[in-house]
N, C-alpha and C positions, 0 to 999 in steps of 0.2 A: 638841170638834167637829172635824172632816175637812175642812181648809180646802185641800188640797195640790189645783189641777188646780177651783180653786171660780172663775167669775170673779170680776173687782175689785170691780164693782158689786154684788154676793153679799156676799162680803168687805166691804166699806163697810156696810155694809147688816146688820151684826152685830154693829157696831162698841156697844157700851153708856158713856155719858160719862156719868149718872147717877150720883150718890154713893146709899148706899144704905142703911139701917139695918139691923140685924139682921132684922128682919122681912122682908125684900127688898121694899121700900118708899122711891120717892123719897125725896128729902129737898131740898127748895129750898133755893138758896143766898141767903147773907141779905149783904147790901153794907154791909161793916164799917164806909162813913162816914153814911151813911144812915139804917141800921138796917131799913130797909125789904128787900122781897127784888127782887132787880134786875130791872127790867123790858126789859132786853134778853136775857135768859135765860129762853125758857120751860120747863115739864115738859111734853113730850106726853104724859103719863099712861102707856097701856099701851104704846105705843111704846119707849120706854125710850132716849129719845134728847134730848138736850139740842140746841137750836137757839135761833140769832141770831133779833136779830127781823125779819127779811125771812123766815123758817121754814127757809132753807139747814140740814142739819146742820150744825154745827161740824166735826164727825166727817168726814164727806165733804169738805166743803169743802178741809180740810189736807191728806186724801190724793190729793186730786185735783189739790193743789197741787205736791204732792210728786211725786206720778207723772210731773206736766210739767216740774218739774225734772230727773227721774228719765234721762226718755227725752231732752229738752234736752242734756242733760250725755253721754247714750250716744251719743248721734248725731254730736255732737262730737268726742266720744271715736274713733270710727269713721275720721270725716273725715279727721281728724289722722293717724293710724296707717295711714291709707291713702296717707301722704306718706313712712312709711319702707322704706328697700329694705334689705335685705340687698345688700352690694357685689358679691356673685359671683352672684347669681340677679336676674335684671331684672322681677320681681313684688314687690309690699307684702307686710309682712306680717303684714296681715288678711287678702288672698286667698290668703296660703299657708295658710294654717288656723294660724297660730303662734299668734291671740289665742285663748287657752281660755275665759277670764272676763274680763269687764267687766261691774263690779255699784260703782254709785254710793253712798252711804248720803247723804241730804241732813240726816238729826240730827246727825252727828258732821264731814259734810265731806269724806270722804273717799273718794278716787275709786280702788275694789279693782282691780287687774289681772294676769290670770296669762298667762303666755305662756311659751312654749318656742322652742326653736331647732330646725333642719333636725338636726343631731346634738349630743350634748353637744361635742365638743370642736372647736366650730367657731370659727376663727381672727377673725372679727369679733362674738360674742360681747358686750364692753365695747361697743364701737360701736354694734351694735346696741341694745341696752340701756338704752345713755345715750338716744340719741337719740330713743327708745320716751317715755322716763323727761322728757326736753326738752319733747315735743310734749304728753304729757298734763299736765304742770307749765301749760302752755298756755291750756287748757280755763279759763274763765269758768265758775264755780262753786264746784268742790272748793277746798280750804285743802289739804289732803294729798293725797299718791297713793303707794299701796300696793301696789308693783309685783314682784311674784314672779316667781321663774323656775322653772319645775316642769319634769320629763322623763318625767309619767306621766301621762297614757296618752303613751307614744312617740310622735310624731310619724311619721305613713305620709303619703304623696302623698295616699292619698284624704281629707285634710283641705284638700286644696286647693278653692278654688270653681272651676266650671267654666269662668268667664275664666283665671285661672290657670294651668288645665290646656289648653287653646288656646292662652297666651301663648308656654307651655315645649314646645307639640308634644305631649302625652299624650294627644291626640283625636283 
């Protein structure tokens, strides 16, 4: 299936938690102290979706959980980064365009970041870095942060945000 550009709710909504026999055939789950099959799990039948007994997906309900983690942790992420300068340019940089990626994962914990510098062989470098590396250490959520330094695509001016480019005079 073609999920790239599907929205979430689509996506959610595809999701199959069903175990299933050979036959592509539910199969209830049975409650190994019981023996009975649990009645906080039902089968919607053609549905093919497992839900709690208030009828929520299980399915939806995780990823809806995770997504507000998701964007929690981005937004933070933002915040914070928007408190670093580079010493010789008086702009963050987030609105220099330096953050390429910021991608959370909440299964594993760990908070991905890629960013660049104005050139490779720029004299605060370490500085910057660490202090990137400080602030997202910061963030409420991640356990790890996974902080890359990449020099591709090259960094041009037009990754700056239009604040930015007002702050420096390029408007």
């Amino acid at each position: 299936m073609e999920t790239e550009g599907m929205p979430v709710d689509d996506l959610l909504n595809n999701v199959n938690l069903n175990k299933m026999d050979a036959n592509n055939r539910s199969i209830e789950e049975e409650n190994p102290v019981s023996g009975q099959n649990d009645p906080a799990v039902k089968d919607n039948g053609a549905t093919g979706s497992v839900t709690a007994s208030d009828s929520t997906p299980l399915s939806v309900e995780k990823a809806e959980s995770d997504a507000e983690e998701v964007m929690r942790v981005t937004e933070r992420a933002i915040e914070l980064l928007r408190t670093v300068y580079d010493p010789e340019i008086p702009v963050n940089v987030y609105d220099l365009g330096l953050i390429y990626k910021i991608d959370y994962n909440p299964e594993d914990k760990t908070l991905h970041v890629e960013m660049t510098l104005t050139a490779p062989g720029c004299p605060a470098a370490d500085f910057i870095m660490e202090d990137v590396r400080q602030k997202l250490m910061s963030v409420e959520g991640p356990a790890k942060v996974d902080l890359r330094l990449v020099f591709e695509p090259v960094w041009t001016q037009d990754m700056m945000s239009e604040e930015a480019k007002l702050e420096l005079g390029f408007m």
